[in-house]
KEKE-3310 file (N, C-alpha, C; in steps of 0.2 Angstrom, whole numbers, plus 5000, padded with zeros to 4 digits):
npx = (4742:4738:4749:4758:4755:4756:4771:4777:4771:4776:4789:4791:4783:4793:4803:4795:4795:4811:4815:4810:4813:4830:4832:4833:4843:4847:4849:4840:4837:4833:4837:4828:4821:4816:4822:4826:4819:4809:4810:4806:4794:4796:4802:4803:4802:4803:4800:4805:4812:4823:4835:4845:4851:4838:4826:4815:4807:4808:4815:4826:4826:4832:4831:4829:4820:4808:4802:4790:4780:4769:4770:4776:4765:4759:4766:4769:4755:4755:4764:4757:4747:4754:4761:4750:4745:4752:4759:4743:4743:4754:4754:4743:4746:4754:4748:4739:4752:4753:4741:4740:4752:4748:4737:4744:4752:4743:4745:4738:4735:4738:4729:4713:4703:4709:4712:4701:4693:4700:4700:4687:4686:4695:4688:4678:4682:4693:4684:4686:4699:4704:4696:4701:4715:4713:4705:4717:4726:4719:4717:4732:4733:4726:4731:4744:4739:4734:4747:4754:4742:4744:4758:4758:4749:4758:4771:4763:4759:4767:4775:4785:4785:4788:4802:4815:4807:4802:4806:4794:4792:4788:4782:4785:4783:4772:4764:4763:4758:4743:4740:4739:4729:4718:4718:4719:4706:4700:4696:4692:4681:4671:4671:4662:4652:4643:4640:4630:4621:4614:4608:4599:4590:4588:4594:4593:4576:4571:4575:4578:4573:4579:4594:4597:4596:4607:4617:4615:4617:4631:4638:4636:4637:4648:4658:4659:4665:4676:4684:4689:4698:4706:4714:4718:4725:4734:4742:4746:4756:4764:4772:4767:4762:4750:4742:4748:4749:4741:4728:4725:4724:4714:4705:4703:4703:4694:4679:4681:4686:4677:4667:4673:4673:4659:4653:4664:4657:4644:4645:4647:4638:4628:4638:4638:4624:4623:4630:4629:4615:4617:4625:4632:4636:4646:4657:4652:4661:4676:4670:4666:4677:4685:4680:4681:4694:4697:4690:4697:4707:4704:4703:4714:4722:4717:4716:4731:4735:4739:4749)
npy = (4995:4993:5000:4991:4981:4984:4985:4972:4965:4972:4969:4953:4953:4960:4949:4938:4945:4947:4930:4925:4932:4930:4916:4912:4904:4892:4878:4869:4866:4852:4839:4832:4822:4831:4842:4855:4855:4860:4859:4870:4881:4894:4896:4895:4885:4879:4871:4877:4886:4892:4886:4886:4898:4910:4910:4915:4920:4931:4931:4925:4912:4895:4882:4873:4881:4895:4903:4896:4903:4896:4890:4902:4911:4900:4900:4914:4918:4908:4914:4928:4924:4917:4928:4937:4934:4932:4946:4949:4941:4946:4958:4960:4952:4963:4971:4965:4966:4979:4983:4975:4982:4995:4992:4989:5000:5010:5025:5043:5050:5044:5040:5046:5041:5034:5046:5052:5045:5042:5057:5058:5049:5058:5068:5062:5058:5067:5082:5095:5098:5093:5103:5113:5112:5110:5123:5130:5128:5130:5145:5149:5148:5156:5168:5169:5167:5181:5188:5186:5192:5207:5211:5207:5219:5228:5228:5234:5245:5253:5256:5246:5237:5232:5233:5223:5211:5211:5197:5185:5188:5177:5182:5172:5175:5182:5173:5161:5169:5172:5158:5154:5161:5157:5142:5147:5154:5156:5141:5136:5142:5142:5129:5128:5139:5134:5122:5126:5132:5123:5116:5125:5128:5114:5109:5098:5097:5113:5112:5121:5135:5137:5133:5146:5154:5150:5151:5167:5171:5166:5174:5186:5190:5178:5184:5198:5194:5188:5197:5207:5199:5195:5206:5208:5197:5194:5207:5208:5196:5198:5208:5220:5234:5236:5246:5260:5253:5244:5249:5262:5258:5247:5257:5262:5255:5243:5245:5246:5233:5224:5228:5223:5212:5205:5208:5200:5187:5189:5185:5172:5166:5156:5144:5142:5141:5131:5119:5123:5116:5103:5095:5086:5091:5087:5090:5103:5114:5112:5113:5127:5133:5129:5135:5148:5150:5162:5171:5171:5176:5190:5196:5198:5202:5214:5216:5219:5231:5241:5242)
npz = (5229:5215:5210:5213:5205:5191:5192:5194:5184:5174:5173:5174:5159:5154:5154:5150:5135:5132:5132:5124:5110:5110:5114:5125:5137:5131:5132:5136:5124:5112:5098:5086:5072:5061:5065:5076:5090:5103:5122:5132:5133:5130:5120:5100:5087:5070:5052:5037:5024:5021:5029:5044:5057:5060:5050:5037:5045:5052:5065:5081:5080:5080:5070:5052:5042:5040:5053:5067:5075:5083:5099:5100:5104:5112:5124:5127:5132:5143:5150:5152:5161:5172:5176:5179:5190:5198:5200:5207:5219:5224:5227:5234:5246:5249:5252:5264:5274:5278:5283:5294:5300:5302:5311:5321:5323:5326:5325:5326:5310:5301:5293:5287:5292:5305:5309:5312:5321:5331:5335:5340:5350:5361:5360:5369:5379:5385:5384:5386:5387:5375:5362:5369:5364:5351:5348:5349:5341:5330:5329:5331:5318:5312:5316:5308:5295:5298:5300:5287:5278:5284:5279:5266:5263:5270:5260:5248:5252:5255:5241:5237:5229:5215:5216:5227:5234:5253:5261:5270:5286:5299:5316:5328:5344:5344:5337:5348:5358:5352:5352:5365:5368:5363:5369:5385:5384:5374:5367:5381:5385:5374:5374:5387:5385:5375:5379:5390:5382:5377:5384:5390:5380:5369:5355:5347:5352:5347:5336:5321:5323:5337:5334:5326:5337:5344:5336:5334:5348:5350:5339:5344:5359:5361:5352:5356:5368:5366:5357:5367:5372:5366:5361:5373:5381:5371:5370:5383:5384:5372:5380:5380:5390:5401:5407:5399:5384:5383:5387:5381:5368:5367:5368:5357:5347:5348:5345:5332:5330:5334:5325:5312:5316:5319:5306:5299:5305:5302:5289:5287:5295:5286:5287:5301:5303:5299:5307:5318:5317:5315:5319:5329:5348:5355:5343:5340:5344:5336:5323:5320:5327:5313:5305:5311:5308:5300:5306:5316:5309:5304:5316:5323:5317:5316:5329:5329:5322:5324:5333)
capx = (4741:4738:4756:4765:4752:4759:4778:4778:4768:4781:4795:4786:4782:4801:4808:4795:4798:4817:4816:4807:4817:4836:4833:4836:4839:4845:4851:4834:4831:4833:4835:4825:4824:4814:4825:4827:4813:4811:4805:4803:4787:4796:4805:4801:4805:4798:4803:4803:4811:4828:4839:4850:4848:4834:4824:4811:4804:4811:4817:4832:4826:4836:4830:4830:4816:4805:4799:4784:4777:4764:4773:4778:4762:4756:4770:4766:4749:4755:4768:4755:4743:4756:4763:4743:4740:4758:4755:4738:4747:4762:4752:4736:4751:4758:4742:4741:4756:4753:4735:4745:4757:4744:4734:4748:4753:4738:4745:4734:4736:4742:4723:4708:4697:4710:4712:4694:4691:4706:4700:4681:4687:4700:4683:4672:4686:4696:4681:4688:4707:4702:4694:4704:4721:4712:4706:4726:4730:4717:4721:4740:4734:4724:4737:4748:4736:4732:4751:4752:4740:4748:4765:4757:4747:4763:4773:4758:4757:4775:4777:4790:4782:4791:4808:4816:4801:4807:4805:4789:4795:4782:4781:4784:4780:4765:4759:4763:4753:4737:4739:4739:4723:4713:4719:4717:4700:4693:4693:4686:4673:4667:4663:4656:4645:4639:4636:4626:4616:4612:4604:4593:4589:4591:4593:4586:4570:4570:4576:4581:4575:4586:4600:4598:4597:4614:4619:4615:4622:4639:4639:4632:4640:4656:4660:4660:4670:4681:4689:4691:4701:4713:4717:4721:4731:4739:4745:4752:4760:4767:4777:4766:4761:4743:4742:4752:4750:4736:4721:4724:4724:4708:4698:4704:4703:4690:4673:4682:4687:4672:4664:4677:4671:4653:4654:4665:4653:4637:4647:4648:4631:4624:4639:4637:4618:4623:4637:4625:4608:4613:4632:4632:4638:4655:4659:4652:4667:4678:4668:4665:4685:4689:4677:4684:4702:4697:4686:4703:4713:4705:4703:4721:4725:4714:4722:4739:4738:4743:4756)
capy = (4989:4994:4998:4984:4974:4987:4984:4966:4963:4973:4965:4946:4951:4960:4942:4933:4947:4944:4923:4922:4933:4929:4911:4914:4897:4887:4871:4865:4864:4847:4837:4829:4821:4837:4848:4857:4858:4863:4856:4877:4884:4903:4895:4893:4882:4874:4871:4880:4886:4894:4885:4890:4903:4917:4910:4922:4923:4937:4931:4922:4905:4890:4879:4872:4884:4898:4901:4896:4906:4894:4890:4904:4914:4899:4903:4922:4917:4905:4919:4932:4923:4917:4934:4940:4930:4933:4949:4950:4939:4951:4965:4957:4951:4969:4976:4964:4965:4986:4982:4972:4986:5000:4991:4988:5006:5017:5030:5047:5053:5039:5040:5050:5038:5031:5052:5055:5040:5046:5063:5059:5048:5059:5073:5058:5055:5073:5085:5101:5099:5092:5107:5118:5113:5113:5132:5136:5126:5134:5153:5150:5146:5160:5172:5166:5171:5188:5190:5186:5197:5211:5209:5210:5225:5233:5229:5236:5253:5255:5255:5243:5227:5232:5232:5217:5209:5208:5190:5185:5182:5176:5183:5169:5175:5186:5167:5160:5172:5170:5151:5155:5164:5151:5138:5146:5157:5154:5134:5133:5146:5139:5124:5130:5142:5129:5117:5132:5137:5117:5114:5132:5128:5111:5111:5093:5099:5118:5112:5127:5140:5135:5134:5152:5157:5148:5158:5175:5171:5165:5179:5195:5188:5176:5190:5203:5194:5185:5202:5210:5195:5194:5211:5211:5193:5194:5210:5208:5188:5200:5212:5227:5240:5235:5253:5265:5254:5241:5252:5267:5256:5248:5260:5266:5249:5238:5246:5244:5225:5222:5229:5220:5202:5205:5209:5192:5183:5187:5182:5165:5163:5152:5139:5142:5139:5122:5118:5121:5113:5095:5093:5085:5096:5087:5093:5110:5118:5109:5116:5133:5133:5127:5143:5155:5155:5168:5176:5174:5180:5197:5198:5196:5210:5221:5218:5221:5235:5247:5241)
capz = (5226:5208:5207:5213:5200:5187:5193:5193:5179:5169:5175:5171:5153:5149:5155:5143:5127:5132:5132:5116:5105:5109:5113:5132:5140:5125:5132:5135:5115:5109:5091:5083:5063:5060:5068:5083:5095:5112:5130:5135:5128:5127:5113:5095:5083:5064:5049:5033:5016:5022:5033:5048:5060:5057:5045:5035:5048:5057:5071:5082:5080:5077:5065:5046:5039:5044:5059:5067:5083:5086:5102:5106:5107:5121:5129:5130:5138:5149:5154:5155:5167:5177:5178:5182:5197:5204:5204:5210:5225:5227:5231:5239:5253:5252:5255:5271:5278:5276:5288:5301:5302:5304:5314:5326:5326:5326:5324:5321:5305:5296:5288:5288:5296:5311:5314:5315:5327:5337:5341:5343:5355:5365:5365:5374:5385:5388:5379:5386:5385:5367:5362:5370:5362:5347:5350:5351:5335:5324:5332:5327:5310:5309:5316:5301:5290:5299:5297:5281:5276:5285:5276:5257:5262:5269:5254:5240:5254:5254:5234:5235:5228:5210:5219:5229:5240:5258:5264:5276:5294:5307:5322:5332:5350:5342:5336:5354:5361:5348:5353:5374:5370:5359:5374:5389:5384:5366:5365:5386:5384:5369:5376:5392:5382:5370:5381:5393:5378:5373:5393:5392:5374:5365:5347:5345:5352:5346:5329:5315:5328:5340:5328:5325:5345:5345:5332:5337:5353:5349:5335:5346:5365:5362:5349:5360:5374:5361:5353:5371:5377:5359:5361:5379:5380:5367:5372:5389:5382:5368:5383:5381:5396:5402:5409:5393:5381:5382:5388:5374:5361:5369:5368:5350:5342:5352:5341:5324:5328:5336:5320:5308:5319:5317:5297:5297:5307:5297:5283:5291:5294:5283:5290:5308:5306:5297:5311:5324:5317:5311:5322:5338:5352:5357:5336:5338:5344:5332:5315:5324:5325:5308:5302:5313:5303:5294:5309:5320:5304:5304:5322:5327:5310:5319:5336:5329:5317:5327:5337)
cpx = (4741:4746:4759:4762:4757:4768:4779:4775:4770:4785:4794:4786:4789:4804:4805:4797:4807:4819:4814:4809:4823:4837:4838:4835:4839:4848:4848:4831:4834:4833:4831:4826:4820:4816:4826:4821:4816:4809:4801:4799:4790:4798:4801:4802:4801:4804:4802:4809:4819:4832:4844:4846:4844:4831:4821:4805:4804:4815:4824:4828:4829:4830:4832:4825:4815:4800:4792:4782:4772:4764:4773:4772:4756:4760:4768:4758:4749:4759:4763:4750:4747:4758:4758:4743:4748:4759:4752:4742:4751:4756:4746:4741:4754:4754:4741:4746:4756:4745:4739:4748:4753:4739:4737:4748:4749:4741:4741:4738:4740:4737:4716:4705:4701:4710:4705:4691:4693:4704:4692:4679:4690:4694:4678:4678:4687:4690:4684:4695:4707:4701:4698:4711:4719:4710:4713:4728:4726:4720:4730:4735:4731:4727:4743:4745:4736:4741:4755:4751:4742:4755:4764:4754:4753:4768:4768:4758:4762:4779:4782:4790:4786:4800:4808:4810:4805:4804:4799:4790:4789:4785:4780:4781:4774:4762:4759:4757:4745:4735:4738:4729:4718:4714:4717:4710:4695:4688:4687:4681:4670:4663:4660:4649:4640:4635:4629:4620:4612:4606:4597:4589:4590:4591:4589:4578:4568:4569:4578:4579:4581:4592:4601:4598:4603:4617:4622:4619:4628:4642:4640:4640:4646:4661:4666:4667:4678:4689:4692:4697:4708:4715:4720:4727:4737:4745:4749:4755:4766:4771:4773:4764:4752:4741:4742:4750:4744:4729:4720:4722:4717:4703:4698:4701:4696:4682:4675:4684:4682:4666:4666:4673:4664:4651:4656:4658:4645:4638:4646:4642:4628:4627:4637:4629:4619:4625:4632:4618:4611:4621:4629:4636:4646:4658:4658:4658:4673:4676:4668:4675:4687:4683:4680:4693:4700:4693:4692:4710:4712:4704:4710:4726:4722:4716:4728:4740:4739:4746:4761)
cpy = (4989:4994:4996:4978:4976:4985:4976:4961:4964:4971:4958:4947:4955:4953:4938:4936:4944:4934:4922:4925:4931:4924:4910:4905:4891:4882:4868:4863:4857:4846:4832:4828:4827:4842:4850:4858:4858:4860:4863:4881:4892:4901:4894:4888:4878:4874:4873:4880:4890:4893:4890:4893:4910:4917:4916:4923:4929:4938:4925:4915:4901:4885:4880:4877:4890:4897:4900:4898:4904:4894:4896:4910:4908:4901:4908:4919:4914:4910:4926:4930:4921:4926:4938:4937:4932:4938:4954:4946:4945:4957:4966:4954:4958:4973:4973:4966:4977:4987:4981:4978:4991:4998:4992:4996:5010:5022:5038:5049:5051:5038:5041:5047:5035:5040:5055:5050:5041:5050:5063:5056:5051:5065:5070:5057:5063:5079:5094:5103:5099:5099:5116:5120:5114:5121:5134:5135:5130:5142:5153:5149:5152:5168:5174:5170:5179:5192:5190:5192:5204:5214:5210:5216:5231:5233:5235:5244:5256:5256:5250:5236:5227:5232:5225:5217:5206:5199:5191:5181:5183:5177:5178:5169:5178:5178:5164:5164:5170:5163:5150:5156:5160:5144:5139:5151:5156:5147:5134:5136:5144:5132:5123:5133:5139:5122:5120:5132:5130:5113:5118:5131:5123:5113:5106:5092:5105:5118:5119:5133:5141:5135:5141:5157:5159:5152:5164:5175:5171:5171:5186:5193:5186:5183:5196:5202:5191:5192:5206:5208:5195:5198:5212:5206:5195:5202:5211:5201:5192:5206:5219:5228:5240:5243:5258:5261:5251:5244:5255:5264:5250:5250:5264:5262:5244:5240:5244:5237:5222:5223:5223:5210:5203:5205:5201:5187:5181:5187:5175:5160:5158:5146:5138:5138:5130:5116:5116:5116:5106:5093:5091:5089:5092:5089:5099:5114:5119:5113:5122:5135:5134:5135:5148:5155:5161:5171:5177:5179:5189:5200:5200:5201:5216:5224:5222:5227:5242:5246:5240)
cpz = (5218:5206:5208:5207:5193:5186:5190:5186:5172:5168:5172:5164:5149:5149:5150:5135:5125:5129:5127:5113:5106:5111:5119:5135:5134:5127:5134:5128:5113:5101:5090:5075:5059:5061:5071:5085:5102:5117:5132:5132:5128:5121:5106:5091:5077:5059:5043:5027:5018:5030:5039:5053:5060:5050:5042:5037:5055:5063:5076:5083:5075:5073:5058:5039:5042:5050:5062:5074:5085:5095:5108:5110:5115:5125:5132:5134:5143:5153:5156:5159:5172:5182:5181:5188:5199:5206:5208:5217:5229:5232:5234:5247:5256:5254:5263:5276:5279:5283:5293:5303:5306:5310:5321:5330:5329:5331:5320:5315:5299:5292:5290:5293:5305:5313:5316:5322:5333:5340:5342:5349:5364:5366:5367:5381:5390:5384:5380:5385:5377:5363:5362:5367:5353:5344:5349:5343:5328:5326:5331:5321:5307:5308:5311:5298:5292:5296:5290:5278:5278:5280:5270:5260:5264:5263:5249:5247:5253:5247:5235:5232:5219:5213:5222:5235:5247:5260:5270:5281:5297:5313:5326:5340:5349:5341:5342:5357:5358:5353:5361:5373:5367:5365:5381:5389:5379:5370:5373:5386:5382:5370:5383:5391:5377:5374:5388:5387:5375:5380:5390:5385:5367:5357:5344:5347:5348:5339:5327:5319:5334:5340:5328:5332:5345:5342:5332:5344:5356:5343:5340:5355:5365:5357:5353:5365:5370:5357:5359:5372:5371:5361:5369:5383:5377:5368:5377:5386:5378:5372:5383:5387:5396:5401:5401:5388:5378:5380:5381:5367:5361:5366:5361:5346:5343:5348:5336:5323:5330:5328:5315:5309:5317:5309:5295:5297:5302:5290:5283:5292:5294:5285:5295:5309:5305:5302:5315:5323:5316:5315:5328:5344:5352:5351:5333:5339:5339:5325:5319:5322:5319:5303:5305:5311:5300:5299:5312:5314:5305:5312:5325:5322:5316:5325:5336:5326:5318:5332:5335)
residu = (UNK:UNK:UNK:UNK:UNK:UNK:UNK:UNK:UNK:UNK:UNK:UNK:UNK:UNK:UNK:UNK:UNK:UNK:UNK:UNK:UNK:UNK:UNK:UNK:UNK:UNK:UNK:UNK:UNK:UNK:UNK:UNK:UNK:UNK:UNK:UNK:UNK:UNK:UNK:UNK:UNK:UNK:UNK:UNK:UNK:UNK:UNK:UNK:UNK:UNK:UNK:UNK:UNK:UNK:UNK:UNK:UNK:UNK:UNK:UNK:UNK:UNK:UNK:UNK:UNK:UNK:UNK:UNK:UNK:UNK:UNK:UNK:UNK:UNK:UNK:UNK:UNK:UNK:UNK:UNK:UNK:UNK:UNK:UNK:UNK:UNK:UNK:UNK:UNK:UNK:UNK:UNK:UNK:UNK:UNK:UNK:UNK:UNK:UNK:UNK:UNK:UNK:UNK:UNK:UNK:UNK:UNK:UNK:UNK:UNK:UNK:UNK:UNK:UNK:UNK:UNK:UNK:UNK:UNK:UNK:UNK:UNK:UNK:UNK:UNK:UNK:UNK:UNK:UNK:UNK:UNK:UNK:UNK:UNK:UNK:UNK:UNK:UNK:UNK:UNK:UNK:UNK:UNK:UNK:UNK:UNK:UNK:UNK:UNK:UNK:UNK:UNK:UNK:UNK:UNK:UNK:UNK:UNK:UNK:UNK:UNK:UNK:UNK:UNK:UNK:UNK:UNK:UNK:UNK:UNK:UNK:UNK:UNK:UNK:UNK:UNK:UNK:UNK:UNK:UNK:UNK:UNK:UNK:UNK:UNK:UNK:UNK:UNK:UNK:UNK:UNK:UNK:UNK:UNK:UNK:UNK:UNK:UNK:UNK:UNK:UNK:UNK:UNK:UNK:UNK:UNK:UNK:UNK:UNK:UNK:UNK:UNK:UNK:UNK:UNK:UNK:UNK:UNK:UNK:UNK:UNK:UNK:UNK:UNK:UNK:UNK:UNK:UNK:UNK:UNK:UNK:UNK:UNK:UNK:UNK:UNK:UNK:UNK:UNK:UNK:UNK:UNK:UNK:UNK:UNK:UNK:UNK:UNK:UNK:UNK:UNK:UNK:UNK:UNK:UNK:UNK:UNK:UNK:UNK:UNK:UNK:UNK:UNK:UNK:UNK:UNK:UNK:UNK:UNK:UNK:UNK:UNK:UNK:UNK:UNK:UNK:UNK:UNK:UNK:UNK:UNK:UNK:UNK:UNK:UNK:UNK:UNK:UNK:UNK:UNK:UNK:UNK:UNK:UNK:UNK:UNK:UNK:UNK:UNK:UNK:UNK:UNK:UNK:UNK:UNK:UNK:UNK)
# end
């Protein structure tokens, strides 16, 4: 709205600086026994002490003297408050027609508030597909990250980050996989365990104890089955050998990623307690998620970094 006011209200005042200096429109000036005057208030007109055109008063105005800009500053204020009000009009209609439209589409994510209504809707309607497509969506995102980070620490261990830097390609069916495994086990676990631990344990009764149950239980338990299941999906989606390739790396890797998650986790803490004490359950999964980028970043490094 501001800048249609800005547009149009610059355009409005070039047309009156133009019509009052060059005597834009001059076959509305009329004579009179005093000289020329005008009917169109941009114009000037008086009389003074140096005949012709452009007395000493600076400017292209016709008459027998110099000039007198009585005129033309009503002019200018008639010209900047129509210019005001046309417009506050313009863009008070374009800001309607801009309502109508959105209203019509509702489209998510054409603004904050239709995408939050959208999806609190689709988790009172669908709460565990909901949920669970979002589980896939954050786990690609964190797999990115994981891969990422991979990729700078192989350059800086390789020396060769003073040489030409090779480009960072993603792993696209490694992030396919990630996204199987936040979909078909994270997101529905997460809200079958949350909504298990909110029956045996409200939190709107237990309050800030309660909180921290939940906590430790999603910390110490989902943990636990969380880094089994990354490491073991994502492996067979990614083509390796359950048997030969899966197990061994199992039973090499599964203590230092479970370490690695526990270490994240009780970094996390202080959010989770906040997430779980004052959110409503259909929203815990959802914050829980948007904090675990960075638990599925190193979980999904730690999966990969030996394969």
């Amino acid at each position: 709205m501001k800048k249609n006011f800005a547009i149009s209200f610059f355009i409005l005042n070039i047309y009156s600086f133009v019509s009052s200096t060059n005597g834009f429109n001059s076959k509305v000036i009329r004579s009179n026994r005093n000289g020329l005057t005008r009917k169109n208030p941009l114009f000037s007109v008086g009389k003074g002490s140096s005949g012709g055109i452009g007395g000493n008063g600076g400017g292209n105005i016709v008459g027998k003297g110099s000039s007198s800009f009585g005129d033309d500053e009503d002019g200018s204020k008639k010209n900047f408050v129509f210019g005001a009000a046309f417009s506050a009009a313009f863009a008070e209609k374009t800001k309607n027609k801009a309502k109508e439209g959105l209203s019509i589409l509702k489209i998510p994510g054409l603004n904050a508030k239709l995408t939050v209504e959208w999806y609190v809707s689709m988790l009172e309607k669908h709460p565990l597909m909901t949920k669970a497509i979002t589980a896939s969506v954050i786990a690609g995102a964190g797999d990115f990250l994981a891969q990422y980070i991979a990729h700078k620490i192989h350059i800086k261990r390789n020396g060769i980050e003073s040489v030409v830097k090779p480009l960072f390609r993603h792993d696209t069916r490694r992030g396919l996989a990630c996204m199987c495994d936040g979909l078909l086990i994270s997101g529905p676990l997460m809200h079958l365990f949350y909504d298990f631990m909110e029956r045996i344990l409200p939190i709107s009764s237990g309050g800030s104890f309660a909180a921290i149950v939940h906590v430790l239980a999603d910390s110490v338990l989902l943990d636990s089955i969380f880094v089994a299941t990354a490491m073991t999906m994502t492996g067979l989606l990614e083509g390796f050998s359950f048997t030969s390739e899966i197990i061994p790396q199992f039973k090499s890797d599964y203590v230092p990623a479970l370490t690695a998650s526990w270490t994240t986790s009780t970094a996390l803490v202080p959010i989770e307690f906040l997430c779980f004490r004052y959110l409503p359950l259909s929203l815990r999964t959802l914050s829980m998620n948007f904090t675990s980028v960075i638990w599925d970043g190193v979980i999904y490094f730690m999966a990969h970094r030996s394969r």
